[in-house]
N, C-alpha and C positions, 0 to 999 in steps of 0.2 A: 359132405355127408358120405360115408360109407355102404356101400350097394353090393347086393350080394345076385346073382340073376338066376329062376327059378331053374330054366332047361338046362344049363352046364353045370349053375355053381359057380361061376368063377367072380371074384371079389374085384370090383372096383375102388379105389380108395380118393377120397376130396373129391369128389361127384358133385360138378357144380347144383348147388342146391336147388334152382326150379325145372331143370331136367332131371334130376332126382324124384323131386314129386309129384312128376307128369308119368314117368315111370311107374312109381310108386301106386300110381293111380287106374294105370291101365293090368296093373297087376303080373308083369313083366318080372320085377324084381323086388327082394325085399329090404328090408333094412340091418344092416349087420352091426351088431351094439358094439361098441369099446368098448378094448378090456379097460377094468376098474384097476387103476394101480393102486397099493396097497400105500397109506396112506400115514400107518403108523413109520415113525423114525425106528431106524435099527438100531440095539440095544446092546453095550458091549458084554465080551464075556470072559468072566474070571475065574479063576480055577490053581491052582497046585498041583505041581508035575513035576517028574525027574527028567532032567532034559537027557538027551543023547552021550553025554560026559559024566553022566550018573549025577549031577549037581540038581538038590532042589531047588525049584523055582516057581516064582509067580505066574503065570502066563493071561496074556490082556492077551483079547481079538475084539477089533473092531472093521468091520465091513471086510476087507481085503489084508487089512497090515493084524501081525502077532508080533508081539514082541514078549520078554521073557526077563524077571529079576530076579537075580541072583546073589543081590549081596545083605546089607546087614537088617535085620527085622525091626533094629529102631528107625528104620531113615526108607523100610518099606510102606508106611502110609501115602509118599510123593517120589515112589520110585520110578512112577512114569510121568512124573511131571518136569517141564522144565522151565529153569529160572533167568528172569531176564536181568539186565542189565539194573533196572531197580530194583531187583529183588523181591519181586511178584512172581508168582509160582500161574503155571496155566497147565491145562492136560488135565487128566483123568487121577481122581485120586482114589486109589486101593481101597477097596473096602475094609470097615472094620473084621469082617467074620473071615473072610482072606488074608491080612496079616495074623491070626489068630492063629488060622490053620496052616498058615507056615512054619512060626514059631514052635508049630507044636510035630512039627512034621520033620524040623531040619535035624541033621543028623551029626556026629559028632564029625565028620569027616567036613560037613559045612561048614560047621563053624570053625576047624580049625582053617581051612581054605580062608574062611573073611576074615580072620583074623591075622594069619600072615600076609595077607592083603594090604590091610589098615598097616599091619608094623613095617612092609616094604613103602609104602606111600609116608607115615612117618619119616622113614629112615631115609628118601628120597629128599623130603622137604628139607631134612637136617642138612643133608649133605650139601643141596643150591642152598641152604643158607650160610652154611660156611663158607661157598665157596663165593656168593656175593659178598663177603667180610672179607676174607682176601682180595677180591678184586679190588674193593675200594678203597682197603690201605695199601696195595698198590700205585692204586690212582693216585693217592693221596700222594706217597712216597715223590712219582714221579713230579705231580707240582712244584711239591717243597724243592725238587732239584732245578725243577727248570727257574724257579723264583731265583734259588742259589746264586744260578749263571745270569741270568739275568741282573742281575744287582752288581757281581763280580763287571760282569761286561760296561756296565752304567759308570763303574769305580774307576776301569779301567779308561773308560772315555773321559772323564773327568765330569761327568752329568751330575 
């Protein structure tokens, strides 16, 4: 129990409980309530901003962390979600009246930004795909030769 004592004020805290209410009794001290913690869960908060690079953006705050999305307003309803390895999405998903008012907020400078985005990550994908199609008829190349030598060598042993 917590005990507060009449002539100073000064707070005792975990006051073994029946020296508390001997105290209690003799009118010495009184009893000091806990504070009441607030009991509701905190509730995150969404909003449409320009960040610092003049780029609009989503902005999520929950408790401590902000984060901020900035890319395409179809793929903003699970912009702060992420996906696991089965393909199950977890996190916080955007509200409907928040991708609304983004959409309705981005500017032609954004979308030309997400848009050269998407054609750089296109153009990226293309290029490791070519260049794993190279590699592999390389690979490929090199078996066919070492098979080549090998059978030569077999021939030449007389196997």
């Amino acid at each position: 129990m917590d005990i507060k004592t009449r002539n100073t004020g000064r707070t005792f805290y975990r006051v073994e409980p029946t020296m508390a209410e001997i105290l209690l009794e003799l009118g010495m001290v009184e009893r000091v309530n806990p504070t009441v913690m607030d009991t509701t869960p905190p509730e995150p908060k969404w909003g449409v901003t320009v960040t610092a690079g003049g780029e609009t953006a989503i902005v999520y705050s929950f408790m401590s962390q902000t984060r901020w999305y900035t890319g395409h307003p179809d793929h903003a309803k699970k912009g702060f979600q992420n996906r696991n390895w089965l393909g199950q999405y977890s996190g916080p998903e955007t509200p409907d009246n928040i991708v609304q008012l983004y959409r309705e907020q981005l500017q032609p400078s954004d979308l030309a930004r997400i848009n050269n985005a998407i054609n750089l990550a296109d153009l990226h994908a293309k290029t490791v795909a070519k260049e794993l199609k190279e590699a592999a008829a390389q690979q490929k190349q090199k078996v066919e030769e070492a098979q080549q030598m090998e059978a030569a060598r077999r021939k030449a042993a007389g196997l």
